[in-house]
N, C-alpha and C positions, 0 to 999 in steps of 0.2 A: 504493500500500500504506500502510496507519495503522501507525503505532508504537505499542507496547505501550504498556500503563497505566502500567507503570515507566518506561518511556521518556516518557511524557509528566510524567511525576511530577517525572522529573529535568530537563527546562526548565524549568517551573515554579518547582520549587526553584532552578532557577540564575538566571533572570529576576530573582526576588525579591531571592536573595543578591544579584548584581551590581547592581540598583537600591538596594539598602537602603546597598549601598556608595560608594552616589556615582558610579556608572560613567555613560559618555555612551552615552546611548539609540540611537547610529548603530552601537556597537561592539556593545551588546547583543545589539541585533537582529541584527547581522553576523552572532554566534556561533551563535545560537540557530538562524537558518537551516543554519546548515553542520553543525552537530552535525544537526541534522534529518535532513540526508541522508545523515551519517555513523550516524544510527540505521538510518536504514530499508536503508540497505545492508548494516549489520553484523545488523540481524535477521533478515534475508533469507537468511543465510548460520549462522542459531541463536544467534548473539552475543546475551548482555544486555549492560546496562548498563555493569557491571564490566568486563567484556572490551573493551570499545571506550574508556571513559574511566579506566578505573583502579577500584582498589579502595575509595577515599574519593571519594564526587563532591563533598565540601567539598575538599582538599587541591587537586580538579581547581582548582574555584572560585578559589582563592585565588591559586592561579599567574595562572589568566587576568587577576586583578586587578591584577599587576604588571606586568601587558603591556597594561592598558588604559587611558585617561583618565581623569581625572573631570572630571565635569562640573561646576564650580564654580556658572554662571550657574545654571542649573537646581536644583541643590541650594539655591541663599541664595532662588532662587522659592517653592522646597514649605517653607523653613522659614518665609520672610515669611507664607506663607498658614496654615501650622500655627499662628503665633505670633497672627496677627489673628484666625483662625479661633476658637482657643479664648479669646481673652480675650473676643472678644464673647458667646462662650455665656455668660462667665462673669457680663457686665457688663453687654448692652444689658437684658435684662429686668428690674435692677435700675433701670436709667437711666430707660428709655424707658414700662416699662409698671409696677412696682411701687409701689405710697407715694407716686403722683405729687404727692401736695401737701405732703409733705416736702421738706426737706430730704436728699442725697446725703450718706451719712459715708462717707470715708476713714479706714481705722483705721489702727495702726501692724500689726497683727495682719496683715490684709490684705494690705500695703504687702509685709512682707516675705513672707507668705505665700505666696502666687500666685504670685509669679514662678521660686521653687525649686519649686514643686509644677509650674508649665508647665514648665520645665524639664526634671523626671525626668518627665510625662508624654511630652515627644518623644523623650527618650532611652528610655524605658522602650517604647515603638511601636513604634522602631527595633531594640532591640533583640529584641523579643519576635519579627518579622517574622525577622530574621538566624538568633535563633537556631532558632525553626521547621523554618529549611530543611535538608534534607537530617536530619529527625528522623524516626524510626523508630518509635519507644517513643512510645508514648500515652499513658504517665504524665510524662513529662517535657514534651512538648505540653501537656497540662493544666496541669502545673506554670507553664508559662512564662505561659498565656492568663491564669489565677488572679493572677498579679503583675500582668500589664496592665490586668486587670478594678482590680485593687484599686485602683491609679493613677488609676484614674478615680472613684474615690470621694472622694479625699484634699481635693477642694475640700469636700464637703461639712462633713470634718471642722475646715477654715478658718472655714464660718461657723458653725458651734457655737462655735469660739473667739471669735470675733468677739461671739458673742451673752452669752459667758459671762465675758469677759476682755478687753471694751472701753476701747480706749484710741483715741479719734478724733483725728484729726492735724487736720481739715479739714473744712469741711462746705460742698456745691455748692450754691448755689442752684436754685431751678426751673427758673431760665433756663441757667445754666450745665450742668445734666444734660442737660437738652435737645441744647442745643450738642454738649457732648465725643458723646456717646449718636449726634448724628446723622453726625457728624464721622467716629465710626469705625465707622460703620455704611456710610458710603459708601468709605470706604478700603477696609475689608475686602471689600466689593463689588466694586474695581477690581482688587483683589491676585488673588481667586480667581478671576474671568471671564480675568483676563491668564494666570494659572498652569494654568487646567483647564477655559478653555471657560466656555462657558455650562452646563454643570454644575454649576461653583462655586458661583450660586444657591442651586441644590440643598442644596447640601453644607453652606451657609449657613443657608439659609433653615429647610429643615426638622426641624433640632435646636430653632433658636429656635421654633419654630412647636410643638415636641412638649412643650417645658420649659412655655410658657404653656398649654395647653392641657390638660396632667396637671395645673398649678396651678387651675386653674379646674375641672377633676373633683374634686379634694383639695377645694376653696374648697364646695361645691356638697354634698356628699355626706358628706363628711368634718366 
């Protein structure tokens, strides 16, 4: 027998919340099997959701959190690859493919910039996913994905400053862009295949691959 759409609703919603919280993926899975079969037998008999897990399936949530692990090693993996993930979007097609017979600036702009905007970008992911779950209301959905969209603008707003309020700290040479450009281009290569498989590529590769390639529509047409 399949579980209702609200019953599949509510795994999903709890998958998400207990990963978003750092739980260990053996206790996860644990639960999500046994509530499974504690759906399909409480639906079997007209129970929804509420009647088998309570009236809030966040307050359910948040108990099982006290009774579960977290997964530390797993957790410092998806940050290490969020963290090399997004700097290389942010950095190798400067490095590697842009103004190559420039010189590389380092601005102070930059410097400090980036690393607060990577910042509330993961927390702001984290959170958007957390608080999603177990959300009802489609105007409060929207609201949350509209904050995470806009998070991912914020870089762009970095290099407007940068172009308008330059102050360079440093400037790489051809050979040294090359280097750092290749350096963390193979790091972030090793972090993501170790973290998510041979997907990581993926997950790598073809952001960089869509930034150059709308630059070169932009370049072309524009």
């Amino acid at each position: 027998m399949q579980i209702s759409k609200e019953g599949e609703k509510f795994l999903i919603d709890t998958k998400v919340y207990l990963t978003t919280k750092g739980m260990k993926e053996e206790d996860v899975d644990a639960f999500l099997e046994d509530a499974e079969l504690h759906l399909i037998e409480g639906e079997k008999r007209g129970k929804n959701v509420e009647d088998i897990f309570g009236d809030s399936p966040k307050e359910y949530a948040n108990q099982l959190v006290k009774e579960m692990q977290v997964d530390y090693k797993r957790n410092l993996g998806w940050l290490a690859t969020a963290v090399m993930s997004i700097l290389c979007y942010w950095t190798i097609p400067d490095l590697l493919f842009r103004n190559l017979n420039e010189p590389y600036t380092i601005s102070l702009i930059g410097l400090i910039g980036y690393p607060v905007i990577l910042l509330l970008m993961i927390m702001g992911g984290v959170l958007f996913l957390r608080g999603a779950s177990f959300q009802r209301s489609m105007l409060k959905k929207g609201l949350l994905l509209f904050g995470a969209v806009i998070l991912t603008y914020l870089p762009i707003l970095i290099m407007f400053l940068k172009g308008w309020y330059s102050l360079p700290l440093y400037e790489l040479p051809q050979l040294g862009r090359y280097l750092i450009g290749g350096v963390m281009l193979l790091i972030t290569t090793i972090v993501n295949v170790r973290s998510l498989g041979w997907i990581g590529l993926l997950v790598l590769g073809i952001p960089i691959f869509m930034i150059f390639m709308v630059e070169q529509i932009v370049r072309v047409y524009f």
